[in-house]
C-alpha positions as CSV (number, residue, x, y, z in Angstrom):
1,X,167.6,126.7,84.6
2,X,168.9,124.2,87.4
3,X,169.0,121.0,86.1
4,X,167.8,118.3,88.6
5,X,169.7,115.8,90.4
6,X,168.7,112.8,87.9
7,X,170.0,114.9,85.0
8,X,172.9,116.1,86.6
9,X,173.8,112.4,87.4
10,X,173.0,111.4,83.4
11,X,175.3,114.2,82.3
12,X,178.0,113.5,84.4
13,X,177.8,109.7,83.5
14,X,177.9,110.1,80.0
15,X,180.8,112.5,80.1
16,X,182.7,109.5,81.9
17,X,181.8,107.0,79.8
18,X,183.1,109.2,76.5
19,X,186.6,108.5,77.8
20,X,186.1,105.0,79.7
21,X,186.0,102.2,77.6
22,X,186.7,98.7,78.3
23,X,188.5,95.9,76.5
24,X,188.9,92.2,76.7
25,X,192.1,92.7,78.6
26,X,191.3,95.9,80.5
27,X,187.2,95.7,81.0
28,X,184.9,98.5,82.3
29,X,184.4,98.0,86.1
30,X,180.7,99.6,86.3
31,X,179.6,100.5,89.7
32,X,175.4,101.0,90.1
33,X,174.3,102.3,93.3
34,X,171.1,102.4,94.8
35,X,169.7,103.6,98.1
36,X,169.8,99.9,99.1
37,X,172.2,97.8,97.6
38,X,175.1,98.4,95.3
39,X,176.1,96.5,92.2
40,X,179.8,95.7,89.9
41,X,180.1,94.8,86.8
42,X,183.2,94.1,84.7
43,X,182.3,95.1,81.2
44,X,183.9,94.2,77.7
45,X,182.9,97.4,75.9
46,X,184.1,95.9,72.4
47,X,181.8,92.5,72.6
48,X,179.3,94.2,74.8
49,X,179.5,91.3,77.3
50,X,179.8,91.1,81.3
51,X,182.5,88.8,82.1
52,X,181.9,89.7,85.9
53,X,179.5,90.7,88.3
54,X,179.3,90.9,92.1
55,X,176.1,92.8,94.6
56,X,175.1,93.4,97.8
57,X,172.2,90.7,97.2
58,X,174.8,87.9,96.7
59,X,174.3,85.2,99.5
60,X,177.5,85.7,101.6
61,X,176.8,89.7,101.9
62,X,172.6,89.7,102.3
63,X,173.0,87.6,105.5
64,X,175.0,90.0,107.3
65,X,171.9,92.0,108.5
66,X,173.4,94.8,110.7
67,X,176.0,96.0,108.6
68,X,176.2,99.7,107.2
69,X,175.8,100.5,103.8
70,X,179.5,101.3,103.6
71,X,180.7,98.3,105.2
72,X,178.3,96.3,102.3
73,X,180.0,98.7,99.8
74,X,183.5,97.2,100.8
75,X,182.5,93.5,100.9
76,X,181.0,94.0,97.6
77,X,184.4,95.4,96.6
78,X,186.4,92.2,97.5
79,X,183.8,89.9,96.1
80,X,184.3,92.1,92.9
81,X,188.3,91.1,93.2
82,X,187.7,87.6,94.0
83,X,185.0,87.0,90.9
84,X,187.7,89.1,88.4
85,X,190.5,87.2,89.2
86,X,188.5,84.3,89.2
87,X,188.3,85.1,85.3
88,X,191.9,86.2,85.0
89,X,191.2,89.8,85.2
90,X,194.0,91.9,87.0
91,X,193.9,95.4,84.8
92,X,190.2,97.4,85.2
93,X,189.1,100.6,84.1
94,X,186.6,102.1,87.0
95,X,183.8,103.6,85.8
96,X,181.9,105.4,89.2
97,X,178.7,105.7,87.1
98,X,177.9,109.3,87.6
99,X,178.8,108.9,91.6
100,X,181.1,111.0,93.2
101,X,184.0,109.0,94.4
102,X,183.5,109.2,98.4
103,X,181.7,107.1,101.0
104,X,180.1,104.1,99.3
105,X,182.1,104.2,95.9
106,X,185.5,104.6,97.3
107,X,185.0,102.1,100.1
108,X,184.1,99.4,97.3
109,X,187.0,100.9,95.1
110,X,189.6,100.9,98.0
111,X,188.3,97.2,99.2
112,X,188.9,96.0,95.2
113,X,192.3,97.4,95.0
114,X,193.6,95.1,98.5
115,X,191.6,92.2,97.2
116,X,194.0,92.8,93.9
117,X,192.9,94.4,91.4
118,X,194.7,97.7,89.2
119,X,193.6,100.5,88.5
């Protein structure tokens, strides 16, 4: 029985997320994409907090109207390294969220590592 393309996504998230965890010192950078807009979050796994977030719908990124999603994808990613290291956050764990890393995901990823973060 093929499974469908929700499912398949579910599965391969929750394999990911059996090995990614995310600490105090190291959180869980989540990525959520939608058709629209994509989403960050930097997750302490331990407390269950966010200590960071950045999105698409954030002020200095909605404005810029005739962008690509991809090119949203990377200012996302460099907002998401400006907020972290706003909160002292260098280290990361990067959780694709079921994703495959290409296009939208690695733009944002690639854009997060220049703007400074590691992983």
């Amino acid at each position: 029985m093929a499974l469908s393309k929700l499912e398949r996504k579910q599965r391969i998230r929750r394999r990911i997320r059996k090995k990614v965890s995310g600490t105090a010192q190291k959180p869980r950078m989540s990525v959520f994409r939608s058709n629209t807009n994509i989403y960050v979050q930097f997750i302490d796994d331990v407390n269950g907090v966010t200590l960071a977030s950045a999105s698409s719908m954030s002020k200095e990124i909605a404005e810029n109207k005739n962008i690509t999603k991809t090119e949203q994808a990377r200012l996302v990613g460099q907002l998401a390294a400006k907020n972290a290291l706003a909160k002292g956050i260098e280290q990361v764990v990067f959780d694709r969220g079921g994703n495959l890393y290409h296009g939208r995901i690695k733009a944002l990823a690639d854009a997060a590592r220049e703007g400074g973060l590691k992983f």
